[in-house]
C-alpha positions as CSV (number, residue, x, y, z in Angstrom):
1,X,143.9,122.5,190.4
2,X,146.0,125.8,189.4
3,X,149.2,125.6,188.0
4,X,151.7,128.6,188.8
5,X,153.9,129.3,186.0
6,X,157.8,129.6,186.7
7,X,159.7,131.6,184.2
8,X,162.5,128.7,183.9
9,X,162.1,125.0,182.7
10,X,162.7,122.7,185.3
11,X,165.1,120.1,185.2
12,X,163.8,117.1,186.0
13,X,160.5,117.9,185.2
14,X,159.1,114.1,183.4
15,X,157.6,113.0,180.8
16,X,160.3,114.4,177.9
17,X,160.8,111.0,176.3
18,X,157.5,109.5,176.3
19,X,156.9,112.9,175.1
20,X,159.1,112.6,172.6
21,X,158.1,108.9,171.4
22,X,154.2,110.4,171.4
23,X,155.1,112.8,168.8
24,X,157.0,110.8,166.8
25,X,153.7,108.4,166.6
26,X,151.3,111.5,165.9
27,X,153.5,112.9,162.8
28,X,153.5,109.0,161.5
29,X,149.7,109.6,161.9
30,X,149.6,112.8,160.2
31,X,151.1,111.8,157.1
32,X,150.5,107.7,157.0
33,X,147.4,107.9,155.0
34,X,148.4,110.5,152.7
35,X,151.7,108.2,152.4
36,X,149.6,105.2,151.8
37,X,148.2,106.8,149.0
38,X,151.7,107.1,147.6
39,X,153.3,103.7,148.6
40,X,149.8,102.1,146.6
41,X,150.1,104.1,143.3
42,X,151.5,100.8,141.7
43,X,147.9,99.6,142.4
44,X,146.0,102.6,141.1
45,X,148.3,103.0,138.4
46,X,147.1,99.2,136.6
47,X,142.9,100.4,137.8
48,X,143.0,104.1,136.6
49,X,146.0,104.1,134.2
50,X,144.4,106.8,132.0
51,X,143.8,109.3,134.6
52,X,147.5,109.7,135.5
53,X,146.3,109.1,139.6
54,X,149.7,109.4,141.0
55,X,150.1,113.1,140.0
56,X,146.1,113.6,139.5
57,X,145.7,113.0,143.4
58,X,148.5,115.0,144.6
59,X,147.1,117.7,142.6
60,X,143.8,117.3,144.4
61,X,144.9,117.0,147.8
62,X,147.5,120.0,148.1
63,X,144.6,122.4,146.8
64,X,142.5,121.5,150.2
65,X,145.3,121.4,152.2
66,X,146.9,124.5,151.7
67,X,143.5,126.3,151.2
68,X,142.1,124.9,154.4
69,X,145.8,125.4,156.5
70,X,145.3,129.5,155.4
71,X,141.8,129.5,156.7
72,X,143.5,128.0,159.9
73,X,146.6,129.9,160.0
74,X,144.9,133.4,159.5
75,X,142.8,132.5,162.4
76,X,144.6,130.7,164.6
77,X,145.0,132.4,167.9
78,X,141.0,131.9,168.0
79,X,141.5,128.6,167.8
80,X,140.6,125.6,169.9
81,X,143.9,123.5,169.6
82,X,142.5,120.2,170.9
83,X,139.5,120.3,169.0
84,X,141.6,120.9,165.9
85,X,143.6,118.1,166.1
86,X,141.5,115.5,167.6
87,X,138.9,116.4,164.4
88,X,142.0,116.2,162.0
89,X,142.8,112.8,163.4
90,X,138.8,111.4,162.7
91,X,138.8,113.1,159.2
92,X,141.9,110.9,158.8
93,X,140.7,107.9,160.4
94,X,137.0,108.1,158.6
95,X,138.5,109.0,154.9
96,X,141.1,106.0,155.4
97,X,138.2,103.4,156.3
98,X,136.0,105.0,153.6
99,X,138.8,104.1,151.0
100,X,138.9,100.8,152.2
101,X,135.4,100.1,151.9
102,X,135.1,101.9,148.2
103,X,137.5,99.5,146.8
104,X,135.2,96.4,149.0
105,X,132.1,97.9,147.2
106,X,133.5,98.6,143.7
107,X,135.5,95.0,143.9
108,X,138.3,96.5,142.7
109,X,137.1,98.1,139.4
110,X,138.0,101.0,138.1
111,X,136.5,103.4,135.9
112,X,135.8,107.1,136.7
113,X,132.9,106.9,139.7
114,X,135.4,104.8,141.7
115,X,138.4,107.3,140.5
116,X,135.9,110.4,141.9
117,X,135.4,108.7,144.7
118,X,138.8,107.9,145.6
119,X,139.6,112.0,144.9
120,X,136.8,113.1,147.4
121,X,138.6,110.9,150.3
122,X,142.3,112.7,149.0
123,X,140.6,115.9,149.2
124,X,139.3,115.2,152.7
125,X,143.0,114.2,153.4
126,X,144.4,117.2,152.5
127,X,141.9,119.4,155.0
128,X,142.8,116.6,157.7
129,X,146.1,117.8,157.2
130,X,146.1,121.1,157.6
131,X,143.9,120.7,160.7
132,X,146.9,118.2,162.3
133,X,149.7,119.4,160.9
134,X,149.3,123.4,161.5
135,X,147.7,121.8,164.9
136,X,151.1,119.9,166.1
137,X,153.4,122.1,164.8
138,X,152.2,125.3,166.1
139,X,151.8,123.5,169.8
140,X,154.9,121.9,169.3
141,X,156.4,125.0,168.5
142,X,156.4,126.6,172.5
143,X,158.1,123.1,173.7
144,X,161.4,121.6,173.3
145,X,162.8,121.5,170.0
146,X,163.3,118.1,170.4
147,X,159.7,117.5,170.4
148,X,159.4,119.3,166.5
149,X,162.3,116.7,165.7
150,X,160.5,114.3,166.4
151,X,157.1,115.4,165.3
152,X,158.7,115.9,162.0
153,X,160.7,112.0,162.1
154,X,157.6,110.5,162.5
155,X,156.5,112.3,159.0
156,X,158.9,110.7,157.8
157,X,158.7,107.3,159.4
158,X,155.5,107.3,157.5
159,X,156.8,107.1,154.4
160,X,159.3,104.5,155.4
161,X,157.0,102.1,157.4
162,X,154.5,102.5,155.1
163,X,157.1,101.8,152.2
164,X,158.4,98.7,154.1
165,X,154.6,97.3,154.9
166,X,154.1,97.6,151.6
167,X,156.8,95.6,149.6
168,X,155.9,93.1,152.7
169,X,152.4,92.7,151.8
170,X,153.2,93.0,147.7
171,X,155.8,89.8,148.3
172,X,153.4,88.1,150.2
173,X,150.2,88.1,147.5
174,X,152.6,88.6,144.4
175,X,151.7,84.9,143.5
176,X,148.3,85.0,144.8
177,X,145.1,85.7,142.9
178,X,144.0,89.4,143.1
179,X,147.6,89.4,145.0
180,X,147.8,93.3,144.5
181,X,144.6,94.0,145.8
182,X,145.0,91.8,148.7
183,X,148.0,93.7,149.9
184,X,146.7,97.0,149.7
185,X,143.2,96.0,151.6
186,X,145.5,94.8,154.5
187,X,147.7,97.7,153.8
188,X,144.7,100.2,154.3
189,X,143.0,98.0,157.3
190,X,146.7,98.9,159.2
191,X,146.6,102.6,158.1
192,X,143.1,102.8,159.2
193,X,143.9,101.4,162.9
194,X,146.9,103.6,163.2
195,X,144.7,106.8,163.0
196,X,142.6,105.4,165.7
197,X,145.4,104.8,168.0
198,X,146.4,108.8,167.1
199,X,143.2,109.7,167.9
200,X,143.2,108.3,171.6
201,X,147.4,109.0,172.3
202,X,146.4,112.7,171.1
203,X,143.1,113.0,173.3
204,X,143.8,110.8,176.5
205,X,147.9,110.3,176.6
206,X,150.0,113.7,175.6
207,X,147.5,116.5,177.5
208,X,148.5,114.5,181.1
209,X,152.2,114.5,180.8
210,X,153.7,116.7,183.5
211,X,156.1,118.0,180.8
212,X,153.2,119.1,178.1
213,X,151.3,120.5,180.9
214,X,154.0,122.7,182.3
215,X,154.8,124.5,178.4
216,X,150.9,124.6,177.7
217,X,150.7,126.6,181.5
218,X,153.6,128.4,180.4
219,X,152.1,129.6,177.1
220,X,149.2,129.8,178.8
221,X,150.5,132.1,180.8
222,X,152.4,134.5,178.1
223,X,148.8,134.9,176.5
224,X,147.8,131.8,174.2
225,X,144.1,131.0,174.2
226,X,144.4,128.2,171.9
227,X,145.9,126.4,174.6
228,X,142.8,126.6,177.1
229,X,141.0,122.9,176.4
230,X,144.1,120.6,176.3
231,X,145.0,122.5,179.5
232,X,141.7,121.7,181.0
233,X,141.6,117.8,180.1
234,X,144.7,117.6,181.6
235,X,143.2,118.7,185.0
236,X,144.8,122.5,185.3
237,X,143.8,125.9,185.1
238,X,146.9,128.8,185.0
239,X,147.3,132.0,186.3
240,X,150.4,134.5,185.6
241,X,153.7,134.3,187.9
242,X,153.5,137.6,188.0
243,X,150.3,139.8,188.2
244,X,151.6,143.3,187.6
245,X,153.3,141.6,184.3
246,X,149.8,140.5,183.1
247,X,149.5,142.9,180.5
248,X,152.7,142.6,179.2
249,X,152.5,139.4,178.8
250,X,149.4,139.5,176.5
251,X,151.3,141.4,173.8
252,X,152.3,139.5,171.0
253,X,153.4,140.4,167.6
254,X,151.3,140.0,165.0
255,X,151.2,137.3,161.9
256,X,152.1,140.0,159.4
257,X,155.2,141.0,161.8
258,X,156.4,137.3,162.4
259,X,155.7,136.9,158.9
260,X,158.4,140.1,157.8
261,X,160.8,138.4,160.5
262,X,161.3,135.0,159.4
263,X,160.0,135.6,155.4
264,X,163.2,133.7,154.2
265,X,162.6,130.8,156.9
266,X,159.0,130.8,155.3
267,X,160.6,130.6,151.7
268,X,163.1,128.3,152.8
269,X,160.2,125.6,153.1
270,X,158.6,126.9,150.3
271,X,161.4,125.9,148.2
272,X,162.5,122.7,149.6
273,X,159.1,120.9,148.6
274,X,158.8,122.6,145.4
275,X,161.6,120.9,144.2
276,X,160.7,117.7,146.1
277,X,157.3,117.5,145.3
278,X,158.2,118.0,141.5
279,X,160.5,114.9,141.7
280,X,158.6,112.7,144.3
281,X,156.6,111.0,143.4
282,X,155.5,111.3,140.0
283,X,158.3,111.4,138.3
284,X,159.7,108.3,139.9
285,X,156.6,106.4,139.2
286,X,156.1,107.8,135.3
287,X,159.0,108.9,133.7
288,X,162.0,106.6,134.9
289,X,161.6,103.8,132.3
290,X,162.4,99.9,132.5
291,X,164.9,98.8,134.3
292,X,166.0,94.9,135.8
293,X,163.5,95.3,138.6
294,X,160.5,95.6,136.3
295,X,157.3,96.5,138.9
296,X,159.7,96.9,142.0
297,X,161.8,99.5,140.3
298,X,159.3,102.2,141.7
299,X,158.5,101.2,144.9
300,X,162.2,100.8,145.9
301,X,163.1,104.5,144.4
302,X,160.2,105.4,147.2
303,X,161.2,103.6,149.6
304,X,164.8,104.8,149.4
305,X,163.4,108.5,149.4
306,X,161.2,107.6,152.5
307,X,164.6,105.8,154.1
308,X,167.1,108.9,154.0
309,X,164.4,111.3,153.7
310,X,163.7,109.6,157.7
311,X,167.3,108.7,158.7
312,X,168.0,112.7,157.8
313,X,165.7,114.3,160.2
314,X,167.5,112.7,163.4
315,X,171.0,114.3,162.1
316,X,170.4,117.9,163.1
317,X,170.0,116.3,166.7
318,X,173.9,116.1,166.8
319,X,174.9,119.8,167.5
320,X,177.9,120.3,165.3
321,X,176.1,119.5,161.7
322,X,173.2,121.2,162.3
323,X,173.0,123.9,160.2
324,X,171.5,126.8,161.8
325,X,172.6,130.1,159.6
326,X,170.1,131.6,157.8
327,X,172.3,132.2,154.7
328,X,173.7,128.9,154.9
329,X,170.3,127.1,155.0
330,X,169.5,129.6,151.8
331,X,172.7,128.9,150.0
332,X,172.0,125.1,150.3
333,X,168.5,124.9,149.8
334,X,169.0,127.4,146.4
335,X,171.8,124.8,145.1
336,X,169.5,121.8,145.5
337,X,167.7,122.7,143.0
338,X,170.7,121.2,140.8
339,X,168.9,117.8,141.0
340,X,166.7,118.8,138.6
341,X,168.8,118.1,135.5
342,X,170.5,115.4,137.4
343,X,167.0,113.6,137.5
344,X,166.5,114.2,134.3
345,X,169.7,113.4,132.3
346,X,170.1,110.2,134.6
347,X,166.7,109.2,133.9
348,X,167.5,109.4,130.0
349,X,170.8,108.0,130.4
350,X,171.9,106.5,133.5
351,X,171.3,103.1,135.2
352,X,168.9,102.2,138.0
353,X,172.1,102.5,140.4
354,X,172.3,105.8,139.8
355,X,168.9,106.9,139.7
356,X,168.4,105.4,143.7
357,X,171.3,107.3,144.8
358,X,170.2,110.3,144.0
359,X,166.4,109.5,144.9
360,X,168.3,109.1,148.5
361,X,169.9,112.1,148.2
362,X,166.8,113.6,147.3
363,X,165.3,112.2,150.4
364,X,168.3,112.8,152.3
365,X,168.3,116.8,151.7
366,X,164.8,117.4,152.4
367,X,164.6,115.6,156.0
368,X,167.8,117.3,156.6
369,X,167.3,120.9,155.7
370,X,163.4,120.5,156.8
371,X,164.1,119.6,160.5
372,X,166.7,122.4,160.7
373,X,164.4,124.8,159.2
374,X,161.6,124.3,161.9
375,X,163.8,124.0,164.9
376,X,165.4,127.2,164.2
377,X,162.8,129.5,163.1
378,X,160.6,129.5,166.4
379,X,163.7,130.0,169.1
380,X,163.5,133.6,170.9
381,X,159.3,134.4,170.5
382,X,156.7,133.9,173.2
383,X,153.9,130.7,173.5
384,X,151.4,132.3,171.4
385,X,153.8,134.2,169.0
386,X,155.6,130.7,168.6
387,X,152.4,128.9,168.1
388,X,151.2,131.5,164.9
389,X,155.1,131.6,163.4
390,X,154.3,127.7,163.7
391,X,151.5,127.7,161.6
392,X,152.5,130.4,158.9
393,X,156.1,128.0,158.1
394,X,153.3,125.2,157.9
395,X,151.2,127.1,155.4
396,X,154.5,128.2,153.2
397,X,155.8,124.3,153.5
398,X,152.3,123.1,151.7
399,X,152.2,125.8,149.5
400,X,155.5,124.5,147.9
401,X,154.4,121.0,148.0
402,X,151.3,122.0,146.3
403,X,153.5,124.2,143.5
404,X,155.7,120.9,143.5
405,X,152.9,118.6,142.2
406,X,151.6,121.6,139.7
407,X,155.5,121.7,138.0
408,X,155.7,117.6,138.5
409,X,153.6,117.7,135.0
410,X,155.9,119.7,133.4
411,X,157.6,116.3,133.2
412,X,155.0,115.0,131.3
413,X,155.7,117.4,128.6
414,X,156.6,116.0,125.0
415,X,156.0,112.6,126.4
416,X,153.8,110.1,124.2
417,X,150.3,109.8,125.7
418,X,151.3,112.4,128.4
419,X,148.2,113.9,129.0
């Protein structure tokens, strides 16, 4: 079947919200095992105290994620979108099972064979990533904006189902012998089943809805080759609305133009996860102290980040508080960076009241300013030129959360058996 692409959307053409609820479930599958890895750092913690795993692990998975994503980025209109994603997906599905059966093997014991083994897996997170992540985005990017909303909810629904499955399974086996470990093999098992449902919703569900088709044709249409194989699963081949426009159509600006375009869009994420990823979540696992909630204290700072950090990301979706000026969004993300002697001087002084409000605030900012970010910065370019601008603002978005977890051990700093 051939598709001819009109130059308008249509109105009622279907599919938007299931659409919509699809990509929600794909960026909660992009991000739940690398939030997993988070939400179970209590656990780690007590088997490989020594080796500091909450920051050691970040610090090993940004290095393949952002290394891999440049790889991707720089060659992205070459491309084969479905192939990237749907391999992102098994890396993520494969790594999360192999973690589950490491601890099964090892019995839970720690030491520093099981503490490699459990990097190798993070590391093959971090290039599953960068394959999904770039992948979505940059598809997402040509579509609805409401679509990258969504997309970027479910990275945060992640955090917060993940945080609220875990507390579950930690107040079911608290009294229970090997009650820790219990919880996080059942916590990984649901992980591990959640990749596999991403991996047939991604392959099977999203290329056949009429709405996907139609802005893949359209994109198709303007140029984008990365476009070709979901196009084809789906059933449909495209050809130009126009023939004598063919050749217009093909031209695109290139990455090192789009980059000089939107460079403080690009910094804009760049500095949003620097600061979040030097907070979150190392800090609020090592260097907030004792408090009346002994163990808990650290999962519910998490799980308040993961809370606002999600309920955030659905605010720019009412028109008159999303914040769409360029300086603005540089003015506020530049003044966040005020947190960072709130966090400490709060941790040193203040109560755990106030240390969870501003861990929501924290969370609260970032979903906020993140969502506006990446709904704004794609408006006005072409399919193709949309899908590369997509995957350059990923690229600059992990390279600030991998300089976040390099400056989270500056925390460490002064600190009695810090490193």
């Amino acid at each position: 079947m051939t598709l001819a692409v009109e130059t308008e959307t249509p109105i009622r053409l279907k599919g938007k919200y299931k659409a919509m609820a699809v990509c929600w479930a794909l960026g909660i599958g992009s991000l739940i095992s690398w939030s997993s890895m988070l939400i179970i750092g209590d656990y780690y913690n007590n088997l490989f105290k020594k080796y500091h795993p909450t920051r050691a692990l970040a610090l090993v998975y940004q290095p393949f994620a952002l290394g891999t994503m440049a790889i991707l980025a720089y060659n992205e209109s070459k491309i084969n979108t479905r192939k990237r994603n749907i391999t992102g997906y098994i890396i993520f599905f494969a790594s999360t099972l192999a973690l589950l059966l490491l601890d099964l093997a090892t019995s839970g014991e720690g030491g520093l064979g099981p503490f490699l083994g459990v990097c190798v897996f993070v590391a093959l997170f971090g290039v599953a990533d960068a394959h999904v992540r770039g992948g979505i985005v940059g598809d997402l990017s040509f579509m609805y904006p409401e679509f990258m909303q969504s997309f970027f909810a479910g990275l945060a629904a992640s955090g917060a189902l993940t945080s609220g499955l875990r507390l579950l399974t930690k107040a079911a086996f608290e009294k229970s012998h090997d009650g820790l470990r219990k919880g996080v093999m059942l916590f990984l098992a649901i992980c591990t089943s959640f990749e596999f449902l991403c991996i047939l919703l991604y392959a099977f569900f999203f290329p056949k809805l009429p709405i996907v088709k139609y802005f893949r044709s359209k994109a198709a249409s303007e140029g984008s080759k990365t476009v070709s194989a979901d196009l084809a699963a789906a059933g449909f081949q495209t050809k130009a609305a126009q023939a004598e426009d063919e050749a217009k159509q093909y031209e695109r600006l290139s990455n090192k133009q789009l980059f000089i375009q939107n460079f403080d869009y690009a910094l804009d994420l760049f500095l949003i996860y620097v600061l979040t990823l030097s907070i979150f979540p190392g800090f609020l696992y090592e260097n907030t102290g004792q408090h009346r909630l002994g163990e808990w204290y650290s999962l519910v700072l998490i799980a308040s980040y993961n809370v606002w950090d999600l309920i955030a990301r659905y605010i720019p979706l009412v028109k008159c508080v999303k914040l769409e000026s360029r300086k603005g969004l540089m003015i506020t993300i530049l003044c966040r960076f005020l947190l960072v002697p709130a966090f400490y001087f709060t941790a040193k002084y203040g109560d755990q009241g106030w240390m969870i409000f501003l861990t929501s605030f924290l969370g609260l900012t970032n979903g906020y300013l993140t969502v506006c970010v990446m709904t704004v910065a794609p408006k006005g370019y072409k399919g193709p030129e949309q899908n590369a601008l997509g995957n350059i603002l990923v690229l600059f978005l992990l390279g600030g959360l991998f300089a976040g977890v390099a400056l989270d051990w500056l925390w460490l700093i002064g600190k009695k058996d810090g490193f």
